[in-house]
N, CA, C and O atoms as a printed pandas DataFrame, in Angstrom:
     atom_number atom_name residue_name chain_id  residue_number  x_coord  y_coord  z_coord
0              1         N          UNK        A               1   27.457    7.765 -100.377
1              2        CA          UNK        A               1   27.333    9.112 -100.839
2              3         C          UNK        A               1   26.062    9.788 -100.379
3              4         O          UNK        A               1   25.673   10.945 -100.543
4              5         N          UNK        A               2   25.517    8.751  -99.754
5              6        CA          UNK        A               2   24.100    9.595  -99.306
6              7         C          UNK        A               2   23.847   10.799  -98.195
7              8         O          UNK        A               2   22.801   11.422  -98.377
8              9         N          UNK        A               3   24.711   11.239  -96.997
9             10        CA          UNK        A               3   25.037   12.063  -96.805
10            11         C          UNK        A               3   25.743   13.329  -97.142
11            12         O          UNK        A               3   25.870   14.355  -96.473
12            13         N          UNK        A               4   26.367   12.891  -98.863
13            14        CA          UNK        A               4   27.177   14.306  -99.552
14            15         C          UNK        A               4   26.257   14.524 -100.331
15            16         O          UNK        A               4   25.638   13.565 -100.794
16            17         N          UNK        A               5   25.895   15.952 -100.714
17            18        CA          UNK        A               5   25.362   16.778 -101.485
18            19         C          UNK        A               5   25.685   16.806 -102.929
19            20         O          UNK        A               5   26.897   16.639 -103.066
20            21         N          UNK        A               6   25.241   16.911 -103.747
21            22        CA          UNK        A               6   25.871   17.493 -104.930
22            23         C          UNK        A               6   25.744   18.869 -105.165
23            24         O          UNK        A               6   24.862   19.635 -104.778
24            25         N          UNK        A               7   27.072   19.159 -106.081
25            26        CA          UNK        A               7   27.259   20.738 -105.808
26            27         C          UNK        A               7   26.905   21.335 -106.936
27            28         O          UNK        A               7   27.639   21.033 -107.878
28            29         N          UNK        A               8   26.153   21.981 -107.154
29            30        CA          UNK        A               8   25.438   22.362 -108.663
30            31         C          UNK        A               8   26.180   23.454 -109.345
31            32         O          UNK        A               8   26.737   24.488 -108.976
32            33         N          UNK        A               9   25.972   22.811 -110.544
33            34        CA          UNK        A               9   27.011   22.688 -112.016
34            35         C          UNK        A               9   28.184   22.253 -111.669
35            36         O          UNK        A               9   29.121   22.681 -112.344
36            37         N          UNK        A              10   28.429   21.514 -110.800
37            38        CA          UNK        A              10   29.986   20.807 -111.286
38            39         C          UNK        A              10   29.563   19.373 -111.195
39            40         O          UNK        A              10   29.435   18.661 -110.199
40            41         N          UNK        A              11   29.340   19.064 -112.700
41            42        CA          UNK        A              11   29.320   17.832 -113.030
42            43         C          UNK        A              11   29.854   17.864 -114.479
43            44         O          UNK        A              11   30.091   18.786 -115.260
44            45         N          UNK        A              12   29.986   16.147 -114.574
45            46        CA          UNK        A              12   30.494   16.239 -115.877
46            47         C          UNK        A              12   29.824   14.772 -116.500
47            48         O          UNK        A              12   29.697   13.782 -115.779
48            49         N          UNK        A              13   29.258   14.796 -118.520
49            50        CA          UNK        A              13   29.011   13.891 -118.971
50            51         C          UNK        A              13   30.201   12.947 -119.587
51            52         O          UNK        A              13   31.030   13.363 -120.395
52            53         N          UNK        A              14   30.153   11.622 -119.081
53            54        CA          UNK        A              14   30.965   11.197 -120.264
54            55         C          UNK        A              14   30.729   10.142 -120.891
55            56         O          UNK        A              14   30.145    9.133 -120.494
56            57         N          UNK        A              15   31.285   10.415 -122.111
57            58        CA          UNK        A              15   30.453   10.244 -123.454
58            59         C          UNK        A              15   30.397    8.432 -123.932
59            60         O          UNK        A              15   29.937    8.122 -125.031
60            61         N          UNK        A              16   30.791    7.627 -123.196
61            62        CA          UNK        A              16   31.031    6.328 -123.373
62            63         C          UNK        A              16   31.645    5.375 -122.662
63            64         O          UNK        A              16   32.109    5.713 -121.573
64            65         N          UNK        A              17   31.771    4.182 -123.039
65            66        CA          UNK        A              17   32.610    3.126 -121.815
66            67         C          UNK        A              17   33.715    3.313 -121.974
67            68         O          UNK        A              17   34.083    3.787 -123.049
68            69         N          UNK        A              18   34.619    3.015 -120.986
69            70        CA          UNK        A              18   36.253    3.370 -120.963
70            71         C          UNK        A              18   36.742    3.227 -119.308
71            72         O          UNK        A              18   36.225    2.620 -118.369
72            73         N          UNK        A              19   37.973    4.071 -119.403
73            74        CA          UNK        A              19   38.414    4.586 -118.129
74            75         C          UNK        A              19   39.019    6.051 -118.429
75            76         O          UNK        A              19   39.558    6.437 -119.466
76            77         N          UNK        A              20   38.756    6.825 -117.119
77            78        CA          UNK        A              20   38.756    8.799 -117.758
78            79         C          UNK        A              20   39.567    8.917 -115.786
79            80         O          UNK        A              20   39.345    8.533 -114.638
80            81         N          UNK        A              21   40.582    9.753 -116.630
81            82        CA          UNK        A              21   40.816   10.346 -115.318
82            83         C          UNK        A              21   40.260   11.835 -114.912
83            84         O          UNK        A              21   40.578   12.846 -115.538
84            85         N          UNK        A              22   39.695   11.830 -114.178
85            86        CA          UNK        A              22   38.784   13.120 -113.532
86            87         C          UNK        A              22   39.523   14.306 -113.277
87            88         O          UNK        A              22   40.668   14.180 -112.843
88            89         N          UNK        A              23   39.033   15.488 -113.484
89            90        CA          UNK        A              23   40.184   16.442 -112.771
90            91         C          UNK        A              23   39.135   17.498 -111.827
91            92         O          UNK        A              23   38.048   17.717 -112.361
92            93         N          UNK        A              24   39.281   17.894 -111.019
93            94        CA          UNK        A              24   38.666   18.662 -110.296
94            95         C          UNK        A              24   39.034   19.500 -108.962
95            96         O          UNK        A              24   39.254   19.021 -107.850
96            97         N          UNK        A              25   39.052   20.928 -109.351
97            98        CA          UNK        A              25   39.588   22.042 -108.552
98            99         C          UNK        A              25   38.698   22.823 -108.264
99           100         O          UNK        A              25   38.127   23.483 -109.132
100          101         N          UNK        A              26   38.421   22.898 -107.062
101          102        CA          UNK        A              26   37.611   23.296 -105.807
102          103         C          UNK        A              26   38.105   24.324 -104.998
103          104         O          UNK        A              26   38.806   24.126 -104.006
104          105         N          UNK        A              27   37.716   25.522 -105.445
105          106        CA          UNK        A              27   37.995   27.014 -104.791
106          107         C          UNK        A              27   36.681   27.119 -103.735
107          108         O          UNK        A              27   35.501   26.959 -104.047
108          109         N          UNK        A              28   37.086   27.355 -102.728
109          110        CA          UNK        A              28   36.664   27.435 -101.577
110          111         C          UNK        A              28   36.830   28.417 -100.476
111          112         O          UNK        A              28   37.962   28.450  -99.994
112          113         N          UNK        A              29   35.997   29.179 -100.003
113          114        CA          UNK        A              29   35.635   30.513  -99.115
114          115         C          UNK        A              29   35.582   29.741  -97.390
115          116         O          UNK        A              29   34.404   29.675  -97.040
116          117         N          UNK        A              30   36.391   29.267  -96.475
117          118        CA          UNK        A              30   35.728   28.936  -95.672
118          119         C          UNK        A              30   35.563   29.597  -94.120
119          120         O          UNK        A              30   35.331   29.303  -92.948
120          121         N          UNK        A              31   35.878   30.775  -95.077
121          122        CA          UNK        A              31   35.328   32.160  -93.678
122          123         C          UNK        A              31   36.632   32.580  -93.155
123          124         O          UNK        A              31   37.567   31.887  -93.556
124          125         N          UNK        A              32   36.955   33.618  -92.298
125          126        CA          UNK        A              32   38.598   34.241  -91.362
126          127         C          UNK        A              32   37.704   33.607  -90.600
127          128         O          UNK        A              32   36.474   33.634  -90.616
128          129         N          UNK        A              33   38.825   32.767  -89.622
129          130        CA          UNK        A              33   38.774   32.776  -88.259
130          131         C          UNK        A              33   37.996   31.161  -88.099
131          132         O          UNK        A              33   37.768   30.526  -87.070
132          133         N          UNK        A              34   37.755   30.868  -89.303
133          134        CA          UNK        A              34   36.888   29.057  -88.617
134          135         C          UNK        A              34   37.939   28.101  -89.529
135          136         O          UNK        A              34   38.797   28.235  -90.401
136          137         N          UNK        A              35   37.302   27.071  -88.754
137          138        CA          UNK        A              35   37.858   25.677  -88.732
138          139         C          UNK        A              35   37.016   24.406  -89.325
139          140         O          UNK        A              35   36.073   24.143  -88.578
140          141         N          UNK        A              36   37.084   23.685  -90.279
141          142        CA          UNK        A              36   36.648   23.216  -91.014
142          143         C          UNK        A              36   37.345   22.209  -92.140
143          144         O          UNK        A              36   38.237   22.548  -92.918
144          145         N          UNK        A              37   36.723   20.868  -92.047
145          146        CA          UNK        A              37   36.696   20.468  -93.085
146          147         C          UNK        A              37   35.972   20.043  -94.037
147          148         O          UNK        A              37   34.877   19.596  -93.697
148          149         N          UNK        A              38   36.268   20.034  -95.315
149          150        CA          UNK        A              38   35.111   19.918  -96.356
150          151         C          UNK        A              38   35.321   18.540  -96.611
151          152         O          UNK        A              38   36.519   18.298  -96.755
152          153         N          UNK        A              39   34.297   17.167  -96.759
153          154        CA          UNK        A              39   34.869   15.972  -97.439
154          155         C          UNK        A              39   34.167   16.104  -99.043
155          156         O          UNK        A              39   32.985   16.281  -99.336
156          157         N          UNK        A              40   35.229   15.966  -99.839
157          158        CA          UNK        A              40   34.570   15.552 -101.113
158          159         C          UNK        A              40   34.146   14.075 -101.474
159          160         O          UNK        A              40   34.185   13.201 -100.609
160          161         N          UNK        A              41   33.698   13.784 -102.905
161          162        CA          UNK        A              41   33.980   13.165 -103.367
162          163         C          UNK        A              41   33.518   12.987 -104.883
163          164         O          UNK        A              41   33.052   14.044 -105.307
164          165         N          UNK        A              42   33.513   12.015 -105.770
165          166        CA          UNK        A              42   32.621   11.841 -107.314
166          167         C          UNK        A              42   32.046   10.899 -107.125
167          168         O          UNK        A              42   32.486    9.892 -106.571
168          169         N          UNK        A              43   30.555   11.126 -107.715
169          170        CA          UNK        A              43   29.334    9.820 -107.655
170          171         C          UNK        A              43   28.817    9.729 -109.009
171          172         O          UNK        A              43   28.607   10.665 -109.780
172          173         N          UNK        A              44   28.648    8.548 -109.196
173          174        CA          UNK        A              44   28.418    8.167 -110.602
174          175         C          UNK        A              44   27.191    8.337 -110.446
175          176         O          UNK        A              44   26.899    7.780 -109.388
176          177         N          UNK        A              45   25.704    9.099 -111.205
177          178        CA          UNK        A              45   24.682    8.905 -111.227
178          179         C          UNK        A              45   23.832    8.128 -111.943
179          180         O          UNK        A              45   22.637    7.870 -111.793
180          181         N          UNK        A              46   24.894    7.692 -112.998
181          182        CA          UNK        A              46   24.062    6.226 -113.732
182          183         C          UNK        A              46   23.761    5.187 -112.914
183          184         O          UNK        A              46   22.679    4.693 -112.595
184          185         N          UNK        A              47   25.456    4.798 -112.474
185          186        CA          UNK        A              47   25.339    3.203 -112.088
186          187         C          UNK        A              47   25.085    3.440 -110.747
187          188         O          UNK        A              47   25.234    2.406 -110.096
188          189         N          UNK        A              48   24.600    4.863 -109.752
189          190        CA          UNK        A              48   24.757    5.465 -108.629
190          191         C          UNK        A              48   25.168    4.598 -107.687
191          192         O          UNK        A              48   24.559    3.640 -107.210
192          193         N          UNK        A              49   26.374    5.052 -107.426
193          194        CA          UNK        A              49   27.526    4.905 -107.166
194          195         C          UNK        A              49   28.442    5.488 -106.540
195          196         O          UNK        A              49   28.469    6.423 -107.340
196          197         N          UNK        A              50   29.832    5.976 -105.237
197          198        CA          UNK        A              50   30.856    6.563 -105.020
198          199         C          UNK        A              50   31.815    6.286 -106.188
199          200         O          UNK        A              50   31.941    5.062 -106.173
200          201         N          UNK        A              51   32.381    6.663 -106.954
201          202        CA          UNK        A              51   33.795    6.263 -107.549
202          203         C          UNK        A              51   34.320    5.968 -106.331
203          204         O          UNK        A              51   34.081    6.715 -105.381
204          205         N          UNK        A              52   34.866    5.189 -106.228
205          206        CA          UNK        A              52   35.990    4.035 -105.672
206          207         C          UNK        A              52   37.379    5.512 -105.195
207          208         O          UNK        A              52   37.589    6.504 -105.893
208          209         N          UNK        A              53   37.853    5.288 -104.304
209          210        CA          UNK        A              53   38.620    5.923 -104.060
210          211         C          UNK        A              53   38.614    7.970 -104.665
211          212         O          UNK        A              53   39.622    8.623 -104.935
212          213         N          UNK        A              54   37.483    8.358 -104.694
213          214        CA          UNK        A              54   37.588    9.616 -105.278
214          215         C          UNK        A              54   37.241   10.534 -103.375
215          216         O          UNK        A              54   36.556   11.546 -103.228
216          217         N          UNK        A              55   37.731   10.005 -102.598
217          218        CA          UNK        A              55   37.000   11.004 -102.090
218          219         C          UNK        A              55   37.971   11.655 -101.327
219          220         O          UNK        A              55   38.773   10.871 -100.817
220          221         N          UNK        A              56   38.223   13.251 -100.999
221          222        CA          UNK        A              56   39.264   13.863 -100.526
222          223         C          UNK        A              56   38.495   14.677  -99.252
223          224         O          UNK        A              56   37.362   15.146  -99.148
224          225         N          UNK        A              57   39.470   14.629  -98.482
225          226        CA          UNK        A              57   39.123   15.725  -96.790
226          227         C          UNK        A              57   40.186   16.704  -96.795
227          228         O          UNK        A              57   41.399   16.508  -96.713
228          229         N          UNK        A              58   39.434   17.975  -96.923
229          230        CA          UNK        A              58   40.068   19.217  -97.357
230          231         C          UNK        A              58   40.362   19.601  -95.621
231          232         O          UNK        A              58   39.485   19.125  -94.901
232          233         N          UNK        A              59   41.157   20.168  -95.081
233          234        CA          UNK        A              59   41.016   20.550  -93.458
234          235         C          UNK        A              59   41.786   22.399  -93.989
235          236         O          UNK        A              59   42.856   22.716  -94.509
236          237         N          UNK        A              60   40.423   23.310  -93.453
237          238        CA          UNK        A              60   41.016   24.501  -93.471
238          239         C          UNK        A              60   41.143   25.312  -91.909
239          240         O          UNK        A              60   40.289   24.892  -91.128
240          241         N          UNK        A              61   41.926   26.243  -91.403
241          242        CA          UNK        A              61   42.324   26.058  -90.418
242          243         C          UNK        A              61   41.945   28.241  -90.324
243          244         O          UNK        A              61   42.934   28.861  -89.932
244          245         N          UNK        A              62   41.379   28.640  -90.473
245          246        CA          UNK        A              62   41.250   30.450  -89.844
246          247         C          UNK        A              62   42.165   30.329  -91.455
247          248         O          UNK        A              62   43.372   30.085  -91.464
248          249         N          UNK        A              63   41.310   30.557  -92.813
249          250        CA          UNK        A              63   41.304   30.916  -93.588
250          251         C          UNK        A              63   40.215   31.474  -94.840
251          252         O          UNK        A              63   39.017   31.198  -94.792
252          253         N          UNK        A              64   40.671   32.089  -95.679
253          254        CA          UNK        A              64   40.001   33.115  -96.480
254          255         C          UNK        A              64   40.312   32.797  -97.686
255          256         O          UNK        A              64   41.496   32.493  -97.826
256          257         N          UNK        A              65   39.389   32.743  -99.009
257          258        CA          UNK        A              65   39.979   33.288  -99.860
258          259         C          UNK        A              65   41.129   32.411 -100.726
259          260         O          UNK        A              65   41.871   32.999 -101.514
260          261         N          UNK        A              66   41.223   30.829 -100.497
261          262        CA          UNK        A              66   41.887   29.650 -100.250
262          263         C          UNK        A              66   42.431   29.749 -102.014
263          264         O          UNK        A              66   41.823   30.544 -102.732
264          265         N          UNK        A              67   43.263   29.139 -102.456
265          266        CA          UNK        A              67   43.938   28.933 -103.513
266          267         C          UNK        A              67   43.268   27.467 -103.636
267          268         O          UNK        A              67   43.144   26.600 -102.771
268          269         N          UNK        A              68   42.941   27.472 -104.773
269          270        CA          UNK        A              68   42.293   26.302 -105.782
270          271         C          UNK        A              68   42.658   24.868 -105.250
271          272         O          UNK        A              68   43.849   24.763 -104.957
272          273         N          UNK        A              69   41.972   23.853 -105.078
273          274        CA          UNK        A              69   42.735   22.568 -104.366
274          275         C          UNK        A              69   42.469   21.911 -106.133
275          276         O          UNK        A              69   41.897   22.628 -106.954
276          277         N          UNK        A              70   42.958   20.532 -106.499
277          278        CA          UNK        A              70   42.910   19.793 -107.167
278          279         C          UNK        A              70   42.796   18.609 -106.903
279          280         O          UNK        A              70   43.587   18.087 -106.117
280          281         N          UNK        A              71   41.661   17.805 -107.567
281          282        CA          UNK        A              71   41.512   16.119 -107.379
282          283         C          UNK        A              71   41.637   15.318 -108.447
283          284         O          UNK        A              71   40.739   15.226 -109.284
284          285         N          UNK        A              72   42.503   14.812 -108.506
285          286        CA          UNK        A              72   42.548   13.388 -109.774
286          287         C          UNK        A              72   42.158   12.188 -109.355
287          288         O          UNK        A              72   42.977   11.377 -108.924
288          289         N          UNK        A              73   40.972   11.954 -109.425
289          290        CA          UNK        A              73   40.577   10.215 -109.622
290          291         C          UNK        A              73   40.556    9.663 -111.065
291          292         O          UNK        A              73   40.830   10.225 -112.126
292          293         N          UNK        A              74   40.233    8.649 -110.853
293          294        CA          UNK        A              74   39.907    7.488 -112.051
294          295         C          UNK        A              74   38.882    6.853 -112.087
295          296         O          UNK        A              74   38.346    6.421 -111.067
296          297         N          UNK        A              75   38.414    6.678 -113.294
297          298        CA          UNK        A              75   37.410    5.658 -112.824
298          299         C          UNK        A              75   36.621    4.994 -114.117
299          300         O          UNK        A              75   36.270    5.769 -115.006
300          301         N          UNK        A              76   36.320    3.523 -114.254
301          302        CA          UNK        A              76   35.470    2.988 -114.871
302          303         C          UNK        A              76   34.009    2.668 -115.233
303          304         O          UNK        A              76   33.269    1.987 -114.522
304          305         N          UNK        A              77   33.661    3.237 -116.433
305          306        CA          UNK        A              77   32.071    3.114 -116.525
306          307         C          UNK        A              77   31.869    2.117 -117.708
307          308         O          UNK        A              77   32.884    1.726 -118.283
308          309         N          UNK        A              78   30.581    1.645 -118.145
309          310        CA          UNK        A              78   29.960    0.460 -118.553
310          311         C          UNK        A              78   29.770    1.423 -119.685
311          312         O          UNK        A              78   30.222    0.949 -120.727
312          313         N          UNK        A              79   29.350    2.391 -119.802
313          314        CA          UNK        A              79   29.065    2.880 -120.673
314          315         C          UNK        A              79   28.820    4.710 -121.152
315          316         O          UNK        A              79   29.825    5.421 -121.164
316          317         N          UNK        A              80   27.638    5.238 -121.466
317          318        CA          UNK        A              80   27.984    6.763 -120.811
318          319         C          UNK        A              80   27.612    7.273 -119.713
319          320         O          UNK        A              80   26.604    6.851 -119.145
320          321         N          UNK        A              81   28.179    8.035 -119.333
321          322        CA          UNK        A              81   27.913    8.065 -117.020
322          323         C          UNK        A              81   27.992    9.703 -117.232
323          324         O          UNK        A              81   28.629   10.370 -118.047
324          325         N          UNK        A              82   26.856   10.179 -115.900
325          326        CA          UNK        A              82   27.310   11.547 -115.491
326          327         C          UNK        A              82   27.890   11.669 -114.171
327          328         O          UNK        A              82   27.459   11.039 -113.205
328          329         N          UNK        A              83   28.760   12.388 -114.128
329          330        CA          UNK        A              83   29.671   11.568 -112.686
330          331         C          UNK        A              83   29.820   13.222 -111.958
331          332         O          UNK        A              83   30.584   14.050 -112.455
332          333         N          UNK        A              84   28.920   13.545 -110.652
333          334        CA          UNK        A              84   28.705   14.747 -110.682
334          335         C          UNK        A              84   30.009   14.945 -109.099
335          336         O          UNK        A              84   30.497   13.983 -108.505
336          337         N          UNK        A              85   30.234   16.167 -108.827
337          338        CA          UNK        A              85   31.232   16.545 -107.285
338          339         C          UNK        A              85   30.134   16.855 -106.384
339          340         O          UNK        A              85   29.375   17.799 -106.601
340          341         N          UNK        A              86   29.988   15.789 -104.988
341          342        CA          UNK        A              86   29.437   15.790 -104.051
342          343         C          UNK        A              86   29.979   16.145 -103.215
343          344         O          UNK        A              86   31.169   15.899 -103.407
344          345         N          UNK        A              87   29.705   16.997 -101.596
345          346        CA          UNK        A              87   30.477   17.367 -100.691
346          347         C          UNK        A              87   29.882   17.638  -99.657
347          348         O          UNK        A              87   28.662   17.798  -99.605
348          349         N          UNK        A              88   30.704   17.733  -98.635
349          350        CA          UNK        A              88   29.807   17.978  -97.181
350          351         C          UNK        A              88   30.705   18.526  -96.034
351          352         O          UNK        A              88   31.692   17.941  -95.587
352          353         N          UNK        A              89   30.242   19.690  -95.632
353          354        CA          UNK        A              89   30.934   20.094  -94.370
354          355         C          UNK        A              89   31.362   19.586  -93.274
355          356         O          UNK        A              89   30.408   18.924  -92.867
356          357         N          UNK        A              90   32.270   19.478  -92.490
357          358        CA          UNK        A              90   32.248   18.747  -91.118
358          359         C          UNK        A              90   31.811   19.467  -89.924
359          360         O          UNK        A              90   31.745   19.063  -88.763
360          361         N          UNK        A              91   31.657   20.081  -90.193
361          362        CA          UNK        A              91   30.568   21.113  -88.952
362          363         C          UNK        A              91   29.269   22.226  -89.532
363          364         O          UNK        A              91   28.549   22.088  -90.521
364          365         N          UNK        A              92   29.289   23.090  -88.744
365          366        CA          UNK        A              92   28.335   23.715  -89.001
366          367         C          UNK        A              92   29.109   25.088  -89.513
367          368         O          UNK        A              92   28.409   26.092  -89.384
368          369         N          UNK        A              93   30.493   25.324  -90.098
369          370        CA          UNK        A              93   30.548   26.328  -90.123
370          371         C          UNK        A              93   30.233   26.490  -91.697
371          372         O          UNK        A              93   30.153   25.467  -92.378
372          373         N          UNK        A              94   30.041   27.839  -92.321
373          374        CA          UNK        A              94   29.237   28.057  -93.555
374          375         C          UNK        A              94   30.745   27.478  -94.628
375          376         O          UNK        A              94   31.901   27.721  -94.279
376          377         N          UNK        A              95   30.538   27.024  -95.391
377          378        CA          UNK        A              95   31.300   26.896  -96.699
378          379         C          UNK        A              95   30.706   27.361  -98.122
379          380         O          UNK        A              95   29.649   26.947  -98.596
380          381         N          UNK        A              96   31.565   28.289  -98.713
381          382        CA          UNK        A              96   31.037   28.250 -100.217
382          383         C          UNK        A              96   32.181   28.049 -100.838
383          384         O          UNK        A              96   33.330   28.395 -100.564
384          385         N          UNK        A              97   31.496   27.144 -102.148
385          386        CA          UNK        A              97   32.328   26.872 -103.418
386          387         C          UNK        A              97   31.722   27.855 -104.328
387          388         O          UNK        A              97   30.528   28.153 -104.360
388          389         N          UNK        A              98   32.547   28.273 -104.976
389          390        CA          UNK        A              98   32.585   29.392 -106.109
390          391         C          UNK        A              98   33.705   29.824 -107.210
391          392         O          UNK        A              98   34.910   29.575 -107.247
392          393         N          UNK        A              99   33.105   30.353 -107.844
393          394        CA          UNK        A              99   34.239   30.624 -109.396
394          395         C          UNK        A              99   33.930   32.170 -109.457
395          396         O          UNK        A              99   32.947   32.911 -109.430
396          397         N          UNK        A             100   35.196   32.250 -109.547
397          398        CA          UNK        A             100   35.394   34.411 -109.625
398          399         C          UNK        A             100   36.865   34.448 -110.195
399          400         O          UNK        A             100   37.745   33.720 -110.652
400          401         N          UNK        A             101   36.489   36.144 -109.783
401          402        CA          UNK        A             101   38.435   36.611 -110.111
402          403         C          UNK        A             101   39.429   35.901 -109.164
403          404         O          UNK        A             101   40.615   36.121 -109.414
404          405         N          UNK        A             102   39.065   34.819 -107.780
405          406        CA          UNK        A             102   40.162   34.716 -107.213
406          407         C          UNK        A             102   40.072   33.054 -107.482
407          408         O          UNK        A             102   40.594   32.159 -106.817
408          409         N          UNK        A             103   39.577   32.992 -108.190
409          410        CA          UNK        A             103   39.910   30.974 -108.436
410          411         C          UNK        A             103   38.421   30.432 -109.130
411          412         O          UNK        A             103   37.279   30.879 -109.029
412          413         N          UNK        A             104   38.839   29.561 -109.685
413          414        CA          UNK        A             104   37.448   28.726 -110.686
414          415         C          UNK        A             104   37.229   27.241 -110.015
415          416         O          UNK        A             104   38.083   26.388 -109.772
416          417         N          UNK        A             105   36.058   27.212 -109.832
417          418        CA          UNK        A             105   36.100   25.415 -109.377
418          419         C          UNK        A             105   35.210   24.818 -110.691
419          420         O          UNK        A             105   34.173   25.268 -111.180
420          421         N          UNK        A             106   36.074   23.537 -111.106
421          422        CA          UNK        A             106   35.874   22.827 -112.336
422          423         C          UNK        A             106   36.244   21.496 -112.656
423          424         O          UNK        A             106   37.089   21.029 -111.892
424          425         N          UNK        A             107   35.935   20.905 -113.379
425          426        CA          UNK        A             107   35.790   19.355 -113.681
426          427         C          UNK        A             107   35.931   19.125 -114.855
427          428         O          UNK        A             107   34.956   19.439 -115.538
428          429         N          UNK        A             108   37.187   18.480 -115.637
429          430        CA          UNK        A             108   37.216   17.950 -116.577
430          431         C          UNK        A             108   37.577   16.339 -116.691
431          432         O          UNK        A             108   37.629   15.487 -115.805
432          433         N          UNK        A             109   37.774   16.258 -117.898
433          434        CA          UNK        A             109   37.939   14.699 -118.045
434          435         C          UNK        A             109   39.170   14.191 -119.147
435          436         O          UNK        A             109   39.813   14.918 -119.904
436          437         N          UNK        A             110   39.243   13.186 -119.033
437          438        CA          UNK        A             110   40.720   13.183 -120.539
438          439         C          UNK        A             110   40.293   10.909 -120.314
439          440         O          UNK        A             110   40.425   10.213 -119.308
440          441         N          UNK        A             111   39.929   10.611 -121.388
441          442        CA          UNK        A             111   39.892    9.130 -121.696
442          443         C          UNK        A             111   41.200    8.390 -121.284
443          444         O          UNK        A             111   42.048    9.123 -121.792
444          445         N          UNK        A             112   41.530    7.896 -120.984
445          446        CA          UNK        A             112   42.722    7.271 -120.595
446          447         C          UNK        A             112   43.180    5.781 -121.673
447          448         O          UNK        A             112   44.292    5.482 -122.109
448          449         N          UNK        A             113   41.647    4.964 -121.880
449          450        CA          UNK        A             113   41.702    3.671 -122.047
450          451         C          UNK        A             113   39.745    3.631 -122.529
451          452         O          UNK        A             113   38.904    4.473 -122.215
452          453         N          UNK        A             114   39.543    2.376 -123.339
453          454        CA          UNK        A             114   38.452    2.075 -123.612
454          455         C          UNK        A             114   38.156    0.868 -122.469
455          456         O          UNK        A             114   37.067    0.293 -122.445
């Protein structure tokens, strides 16, 4: 994870040991006319860490204005974890994540199991 960023305020605390499935929708601007992909993923900052299989490659192609993507991982902690959305461009073209009137990017959680 040391090359992905974290993307500020989308993180989330959770509150104890268990297993939580993650939810996270990522509205994304990635310009008319460029080409780009975004890689995500979730990093545990307690046990710092990748979650295990959380990581998604968004590929946008001469678009604007993108409709909300969604990520469901899973994942196990020891105890309480802040498990924040890291990400990184594959080129140099500009990307923003943002929450407005045309889509919200957000992170929740739901316990699954102790």
């Amino acid at each position: 994870g040391a090359s992905y960023i974290p993307i500020p305020g989308y993180g989330i605390q959770l509150p104890s040991a268990g297993t939580y499935q993650i939810t996270t929708t990522i509205h994304v601007n990635a310009g008319s006319g460029s080409q780009t992909a975004l890689l995500m993923l979730l990093y545990d900052q307690v046990a710092d860490i990748v979650i295990p299989n959380s990581e998604s490659y968004i590929y946008y192609y001469n678009q604007s204005e993108l409709t909300p993507i969604t990520m469901i991982s899973y994942c196990t902690v020891a105890g309480p974890a802040y498990i924040e959305v890291r990400g990184r461009n594959s080129n140099s073209t500009s990307v923003q994540i943002y929450s407005g009137g045309l889509g919200r990017t957000k992170i929740s959680f739901l316990k699954v199991s102790d």
